[in-house]
Each structure stands twice: as structure tokens, then as C-alpha cells.
PLY file of the C-alpha trace (Angstrom):
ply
format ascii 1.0
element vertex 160
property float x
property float y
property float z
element edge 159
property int vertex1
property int vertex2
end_header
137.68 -206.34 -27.16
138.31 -204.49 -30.06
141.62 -202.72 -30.91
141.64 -199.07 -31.61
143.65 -196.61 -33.47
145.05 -193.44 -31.82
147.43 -190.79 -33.45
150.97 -191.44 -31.53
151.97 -188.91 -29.13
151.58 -190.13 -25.30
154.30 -190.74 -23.02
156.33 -194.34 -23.93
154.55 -194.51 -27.77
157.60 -193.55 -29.00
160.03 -195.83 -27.38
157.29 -198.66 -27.65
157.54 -198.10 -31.67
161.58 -198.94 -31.45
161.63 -202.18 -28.65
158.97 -203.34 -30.12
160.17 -203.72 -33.64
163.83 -204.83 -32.21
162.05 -207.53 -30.10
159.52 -208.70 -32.57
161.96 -208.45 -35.75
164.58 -210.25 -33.63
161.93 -213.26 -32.43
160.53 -214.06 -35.71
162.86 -213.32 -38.50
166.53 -213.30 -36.50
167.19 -209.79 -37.27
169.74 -208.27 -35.29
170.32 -204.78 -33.52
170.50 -202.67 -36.46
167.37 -202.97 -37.52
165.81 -201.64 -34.24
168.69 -198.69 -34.58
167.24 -197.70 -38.33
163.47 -198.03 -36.62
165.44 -195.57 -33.92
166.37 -193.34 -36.89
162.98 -193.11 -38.10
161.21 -192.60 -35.03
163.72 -189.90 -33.94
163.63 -187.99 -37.40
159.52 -188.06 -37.48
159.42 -186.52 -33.72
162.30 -184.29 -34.47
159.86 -182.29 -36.59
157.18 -183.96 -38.50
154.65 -181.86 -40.71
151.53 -182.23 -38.38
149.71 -181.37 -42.03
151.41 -184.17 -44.01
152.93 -186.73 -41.40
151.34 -188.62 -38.80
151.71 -191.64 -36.84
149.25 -194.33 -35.27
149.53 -196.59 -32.26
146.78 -199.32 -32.08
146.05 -200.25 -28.37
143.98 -203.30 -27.21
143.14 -203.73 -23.99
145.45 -200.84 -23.19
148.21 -201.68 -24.42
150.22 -201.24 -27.79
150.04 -203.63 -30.38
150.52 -201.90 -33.55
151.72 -199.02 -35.16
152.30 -196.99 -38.17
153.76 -193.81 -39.92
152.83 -191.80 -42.93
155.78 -189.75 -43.91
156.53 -187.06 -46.79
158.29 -188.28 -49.69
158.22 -185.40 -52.03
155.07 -182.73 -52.39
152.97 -185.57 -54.40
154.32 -188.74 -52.52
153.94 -189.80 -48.96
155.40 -193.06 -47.20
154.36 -195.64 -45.64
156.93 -196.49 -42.56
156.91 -198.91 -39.62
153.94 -200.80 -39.85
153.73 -203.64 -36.70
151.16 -205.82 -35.11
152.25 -207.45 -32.29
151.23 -211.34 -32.50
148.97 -211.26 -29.59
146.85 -208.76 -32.24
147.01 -210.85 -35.08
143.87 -212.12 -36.79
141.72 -208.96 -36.11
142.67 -207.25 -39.30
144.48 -204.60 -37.38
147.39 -204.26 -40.11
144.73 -203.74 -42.55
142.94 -201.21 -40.27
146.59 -199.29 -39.67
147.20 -199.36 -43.71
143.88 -198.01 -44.37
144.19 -195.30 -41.72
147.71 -194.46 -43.67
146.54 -194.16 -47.07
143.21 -192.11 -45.49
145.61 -189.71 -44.05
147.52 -189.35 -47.27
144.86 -188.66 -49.27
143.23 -186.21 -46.96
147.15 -184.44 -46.79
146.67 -184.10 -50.39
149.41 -186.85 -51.59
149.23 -188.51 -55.33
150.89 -191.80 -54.37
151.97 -193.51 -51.46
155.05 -195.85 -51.96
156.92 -197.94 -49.30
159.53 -200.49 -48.99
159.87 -204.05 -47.16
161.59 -207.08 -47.19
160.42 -210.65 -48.46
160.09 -212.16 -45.61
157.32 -210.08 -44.66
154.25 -211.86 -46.43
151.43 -210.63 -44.23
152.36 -206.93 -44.41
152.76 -207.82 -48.33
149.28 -209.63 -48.89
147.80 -206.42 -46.71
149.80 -203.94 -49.24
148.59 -206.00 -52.22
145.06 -206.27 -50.87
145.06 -202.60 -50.83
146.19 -201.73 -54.01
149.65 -201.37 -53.77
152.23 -203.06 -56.98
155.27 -204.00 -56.63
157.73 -201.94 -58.60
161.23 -203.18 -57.89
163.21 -205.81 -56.42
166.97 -205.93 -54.72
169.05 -208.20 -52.93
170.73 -206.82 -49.93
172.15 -208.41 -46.63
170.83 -206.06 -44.11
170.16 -206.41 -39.96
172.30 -209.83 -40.00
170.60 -211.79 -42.68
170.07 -212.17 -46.69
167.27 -210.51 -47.99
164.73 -209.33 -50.95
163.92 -205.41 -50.62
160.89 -204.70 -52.43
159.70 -201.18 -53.48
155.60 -200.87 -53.66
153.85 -197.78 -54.44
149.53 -197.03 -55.32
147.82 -194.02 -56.82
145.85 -192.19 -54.10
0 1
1 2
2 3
3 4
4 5
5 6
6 7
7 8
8 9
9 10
10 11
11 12
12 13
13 14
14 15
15 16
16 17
17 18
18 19
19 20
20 21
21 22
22 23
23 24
24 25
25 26
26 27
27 28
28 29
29 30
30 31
31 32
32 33
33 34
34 35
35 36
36 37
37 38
38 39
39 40
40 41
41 42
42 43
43 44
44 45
45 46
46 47
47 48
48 49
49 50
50 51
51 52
52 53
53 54
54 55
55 56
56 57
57 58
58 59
59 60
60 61
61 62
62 63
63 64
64 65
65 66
66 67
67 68
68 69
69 70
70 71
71 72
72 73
73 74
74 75
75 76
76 77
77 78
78 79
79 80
80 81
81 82
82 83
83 84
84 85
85 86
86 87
87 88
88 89
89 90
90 91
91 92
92 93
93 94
94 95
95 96
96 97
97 98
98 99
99 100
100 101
101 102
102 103
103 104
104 105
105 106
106 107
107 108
108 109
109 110
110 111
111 112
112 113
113 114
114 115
115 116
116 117
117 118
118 119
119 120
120 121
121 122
122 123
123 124
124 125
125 126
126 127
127 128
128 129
129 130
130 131
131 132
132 133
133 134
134 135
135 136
136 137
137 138
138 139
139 140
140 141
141 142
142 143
143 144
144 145
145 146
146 147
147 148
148 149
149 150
150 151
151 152
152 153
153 154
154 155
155 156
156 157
157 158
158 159
């Protein structure tokens, strides 16, 4: 079957967002527990009272279940944010992260947004080739030891 795309909002899509980035982030790059608590931070801060005209979030279901997700968050008035992009292995291969990006930066446009920026680690090359593929440059670079491990933040932003 094919996955779909819904905007976030039934029962357990929240909670889903969190485990499943602790869990994933955990299994494949040996993050620890703080990660999933600053995914807990920015799950609680977009329900806590999101912008329903310039935020919005996506769940990607296949089968019926979750296996992806995204957010689009206000930066400033002319800059909105990527956040939280995930695609559960079993979804992999489908172009699903490509299909959540795309729904993102068709959101921001629509909201009115000049730019989207966002910001990752290194380790994370098939979110990065997706972010390159559409556009995105990267515009800075730091070293940082974050969620247990040694990493490379990386700051990418495009013109909507």
C-alpha cells in the first residue's frame, strides 16, 4: 500500500512523535534519553498553542499505522521551521521523507513564509540528501556533544 499524509491531531499522534524518535534515535545512532526529552519539548510547545495559520504538523500512516512525521513551525513573520522529520525504517524506500518535506515547505509557502530553515546533525545523511534534493544549502556548521555522543550541527535554510 501506499503511505499517506494526515495533519497530526488524533489520539496517541502526539506521544507516537516522542517514543518514536527516542526509540529510533536510540537504535540507529546510540542517542540517549535527552534527545527524546528535547523531541518532548517540541511536541509539548507546538500543542501548547500552535498558530493553526502558520504551524502544522503531519503524521504519515501506512497500513494504519505511524511511520513518519513532521512539523512546520514559526521562526519569525518571514521564516518558518522545519522540526522533527522521521520515517520509521519499515517506510523507508517509498520516498515518504521526501513526500513529508514537500508537504512542509507547501504549507509554508501557502502560510505566507519567505524561507524555511532547519537544523540537524551529520549523521543524518538521508534527511540531508532529501533537504539538499529540495533546495535547501547548508549555511553553518558546529561541533557539539549532544544526547550522549559527538556531533556536527548543521544549519540549512531555502527561499520559498
Amino acid at each position: 500500500m501506499e503511505p499517506t499524509i494526515r495533519s497530526i491531531g488524533q489520539p496517541g499522534d502526539l506521544g507516537w512523535v516522542v517514543m518514536a524518535h527516542g526509540e529510533q534515535y536510540a537504535r540507529e545512532f546510540g542517542w540517549d534519553v535527552s534527545f527524546e526529552a528535547l523531541v518532548a519539548r517540541i511536541v509539548a510547545d507546538w500543542a501548547g498553542g500552535h498558530d493553526d495559520a502558520g504551524e502544522a504538523a503531519w503524521i504519515a500512516e501506512l497500513d494504519g499505522r505511524r511511520v513518519g512525521c513532521v512539523f512546520c513551525v514559526r521562526e519569525d513573520e518571514r521564516t518558518a521551521r522545519l522540526r522533527i522529520l522521521l520515517v520509521d525504517p519499515a517506510a523507508r524506500g517509498q520516498r515518504l521523507g521526501t513526500r513529508l518535506v514537500r508537504t512542509c515547505l507547501e504549507f509554508a509557502r501557502a502560510a505566507g513564509y519567505q524561507r524555511m530553515v532547519l537544523w540537524t546533525n551529520h549523521p543524518l545523511a538521508a534527511a540531508r540528501a532529501i533537504y539538499l534534493a529540495e533546495g535547501f544549502q547548508l549555511t553553518g556548521e558546529e561541533p557539539h556533544h549532544s544526547y550522549g555522543v559527538d556531533l556536527v550541527g548543521q544549519t540549512y535554510e531555502v527561499a520559498l
